[in-house]
N, C-alpha and C positions, 0 to 999 in steps of 0.2 A: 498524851500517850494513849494508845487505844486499850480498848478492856477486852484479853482475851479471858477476865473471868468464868465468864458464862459459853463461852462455846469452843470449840475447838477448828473456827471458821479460817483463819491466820496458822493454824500448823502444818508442818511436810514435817517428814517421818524422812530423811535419809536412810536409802534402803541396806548401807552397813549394818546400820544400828539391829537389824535382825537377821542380816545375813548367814548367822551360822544356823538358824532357827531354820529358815524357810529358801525355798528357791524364788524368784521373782516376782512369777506369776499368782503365787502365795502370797504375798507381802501385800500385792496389790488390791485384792481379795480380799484380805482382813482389814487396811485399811480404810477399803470401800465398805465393809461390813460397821465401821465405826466411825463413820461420817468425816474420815481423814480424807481430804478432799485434793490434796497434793503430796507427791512425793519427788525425792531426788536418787533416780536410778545409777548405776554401776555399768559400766561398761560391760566388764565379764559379764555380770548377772544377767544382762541385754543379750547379751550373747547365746550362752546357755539357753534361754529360753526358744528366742530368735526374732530380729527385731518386727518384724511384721506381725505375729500374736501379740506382740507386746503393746507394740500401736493400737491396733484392735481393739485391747480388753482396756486400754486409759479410755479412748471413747466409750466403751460402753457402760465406766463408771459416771462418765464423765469429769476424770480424773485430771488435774493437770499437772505440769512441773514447777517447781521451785529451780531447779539447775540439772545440769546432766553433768554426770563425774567419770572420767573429766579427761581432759587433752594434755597438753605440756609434755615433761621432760626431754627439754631442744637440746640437751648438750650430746655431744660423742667424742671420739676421740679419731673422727675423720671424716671424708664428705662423703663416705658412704652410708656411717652411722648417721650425720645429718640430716642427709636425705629422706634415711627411712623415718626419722621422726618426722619429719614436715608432713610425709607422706603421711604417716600415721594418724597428725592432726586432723590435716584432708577430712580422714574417715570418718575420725569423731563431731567435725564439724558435719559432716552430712548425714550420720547418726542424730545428733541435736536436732538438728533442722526436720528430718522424718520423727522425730517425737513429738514437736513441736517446743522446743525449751524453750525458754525465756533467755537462758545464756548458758556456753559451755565451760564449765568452771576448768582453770589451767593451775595446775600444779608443779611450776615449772622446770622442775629438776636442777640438779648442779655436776658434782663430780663425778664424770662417766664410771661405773663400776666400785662406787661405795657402797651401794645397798648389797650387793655381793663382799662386801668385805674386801676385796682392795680396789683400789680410787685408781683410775689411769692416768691421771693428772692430778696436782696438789696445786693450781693456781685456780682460785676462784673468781679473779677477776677474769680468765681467761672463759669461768664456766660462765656468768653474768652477760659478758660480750655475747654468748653464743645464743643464751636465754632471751637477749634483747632481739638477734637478729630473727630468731626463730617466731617470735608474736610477731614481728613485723610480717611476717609473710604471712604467717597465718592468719593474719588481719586482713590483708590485701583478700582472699578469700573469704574469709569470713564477710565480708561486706559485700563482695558480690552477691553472697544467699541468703546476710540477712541474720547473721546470726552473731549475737554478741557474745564476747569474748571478759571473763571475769577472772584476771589473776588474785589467786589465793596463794597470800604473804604466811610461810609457816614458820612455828617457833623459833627460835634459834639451832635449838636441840637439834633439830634435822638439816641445818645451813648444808653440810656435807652431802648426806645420801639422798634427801626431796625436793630438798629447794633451797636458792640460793637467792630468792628474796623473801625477807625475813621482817620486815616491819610494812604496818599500811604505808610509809611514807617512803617508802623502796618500790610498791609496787603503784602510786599514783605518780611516780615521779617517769617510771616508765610509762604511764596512760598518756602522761602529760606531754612526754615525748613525742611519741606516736599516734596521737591522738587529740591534738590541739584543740582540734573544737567543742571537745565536748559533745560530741554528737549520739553519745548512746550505744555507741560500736565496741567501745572499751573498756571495760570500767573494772571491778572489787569484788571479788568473796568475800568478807569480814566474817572468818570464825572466831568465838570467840577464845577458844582452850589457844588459840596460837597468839593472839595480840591482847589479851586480859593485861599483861600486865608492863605495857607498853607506855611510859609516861607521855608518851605525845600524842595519846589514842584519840581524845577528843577534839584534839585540835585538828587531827587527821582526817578524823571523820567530816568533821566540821569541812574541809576540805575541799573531800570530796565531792560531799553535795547526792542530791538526786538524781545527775547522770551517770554517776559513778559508781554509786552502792546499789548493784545489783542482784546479790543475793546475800543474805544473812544466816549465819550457821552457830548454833547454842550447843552448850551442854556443861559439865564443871570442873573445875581442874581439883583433882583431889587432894590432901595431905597428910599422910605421904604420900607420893604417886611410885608407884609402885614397877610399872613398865611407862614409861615417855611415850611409846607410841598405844601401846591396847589397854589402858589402864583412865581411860576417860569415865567421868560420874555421870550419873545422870543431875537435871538441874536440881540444886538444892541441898545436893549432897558435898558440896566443896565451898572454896571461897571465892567463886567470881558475882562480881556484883552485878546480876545479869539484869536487871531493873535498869538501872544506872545508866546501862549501858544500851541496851533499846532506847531508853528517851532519848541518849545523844544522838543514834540513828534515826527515831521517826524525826525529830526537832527538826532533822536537816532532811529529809526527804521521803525517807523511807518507807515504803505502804505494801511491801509484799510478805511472803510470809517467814516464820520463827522455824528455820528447818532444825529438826534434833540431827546430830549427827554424833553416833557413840560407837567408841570402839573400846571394844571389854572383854578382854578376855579373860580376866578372872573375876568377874560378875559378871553381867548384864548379859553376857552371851551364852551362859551358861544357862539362863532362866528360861521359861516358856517363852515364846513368840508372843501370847494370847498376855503377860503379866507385863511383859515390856510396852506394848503398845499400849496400854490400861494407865500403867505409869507414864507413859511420856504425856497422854491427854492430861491427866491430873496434875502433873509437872507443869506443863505450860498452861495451865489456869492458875496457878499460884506461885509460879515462881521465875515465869519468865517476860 
């Protein structure tokens, strides 16, 4: 397993993790000020700024990505809502590809009109079907420019309102589908706050393999957790055995970087910009 003791050469900073702190171009900035050498931008946040400064200022850190966040949520509740998601992917995949990503992380939604508080539909096999067909297209472009494609399996918790594939062996089993060969085009976000406590983690990972684990996402699940979505630790401060859990990933492949990725709204986002990123270096030299 590699030694990110001594340096912070293996970290990306997901740019959530400071988002209420700073606008983009900030992040990037302080980052670079702290020899953070990769990050994982936000679509809004790309936005706000506007993607061409933003391209700009990663060269002239010479900054790279760990993942761009993110594409998905394929389901509606007709072919016009479908559409505009496909469309939507379209963008983010051609967003990725002008950033240069490594892969565009897909989140890939479930019950149209849950995160609003009522669902248009209550059959989730029906949301599944829609989630499947929607990576399938969005793959067929995606490979034309080049750009891989990383579904990230989230908790249970959110099966309803974010996603509707919920274990790594839910979302290889779609790669697996669509993606037979193994080619690179398909593959995994493995965070860990969503599959820590997944008992087939290892085997899963094991799996996968190195064409598949394409980016890796940390941080800690706390106890109690307080809010299920904005109540993430940072590493160290919960029970995920995040040691553990990296060596099952390098073992079988994996050499890119430990992205933090926190969402707090009752710590972490409330703190300086300049004390979070301070903590995450020190974090991931000792606990990740």
């Amino acid at each position: 397993m590699r030694d990110f003791s001594k340096s912070c050469e293996w970290l990306s900073i997901n740019t959530a993790t400071v988002k209420k702190q700073w606008s983009l171009d900030k992040i990037i900035d302080e980052c670079a000020k702290r020899n953070i050498r990769s990050i994982s931008p936000w679509r809004d946040q790309v936005s706000v700024v506007g993607i061409e400064r933003i391209a700009k200022q990663l060269k002239s850190h010479s900054m790279t990505l760990s993942g761009y966040c993110r594409g998905g949520f394929f389901t509606a509740v007709d072919a016009k809502g479908l559409q505009e998601a496909r469309d939507d992917n379209r963008r983010a995949i051609d967003e990725a590809k002008k950033l240069e990503a490594p892969c565009l992380v897909l989140v890939v939604g479930s019950l149209p009109g849950a995160l609003a508080g009522a669902a248009s539909y209550k059959e989730i096999g029906l949301a599944r079907e829609q989630v499947f067909d929607g990576v399938a297209q969005a793959l067929e472009y995606a490979k034309e420019v080049g750009m891989p494609l990383a579904i990230e399996p989230l908790h249970p918790m959110q099966a309803a309102e974010r996603a509707c594939i919920n274990t790594l062996e839910q979302a290889l089993d779609m790669c697996d589908a669509l993606d037979p060969s193994k080619g690179g085009s398909l593959g995994v976000a493995l965070d860990v706050y969503h599959t820590w406590w997944d008992p087939k983690l290892k085997e899963q990972i094991e799996r996968a393999g190195r064409n598949r684990l394409l980016a890796y996402h940390v941080c800690d699940w706390l106890t109690p957790t307080k809010d299920l979505l904005n109540d993430r630790g940072m590493m160290g401060d919960g029970v995920i055995e995040l040691k553990k859990i990296r060596g099952w990933v390098e073992d079988n492949g994996f050499a890119g970087f430990c992205e933090v990725e926190i969402f707090s709204e009752l710590d972490w986002w409330k703190r300086p910009g300049e004390d979070v990123l301070d903590t995450c270096i020190t974090r991931h030299k000792t606990h990740t």
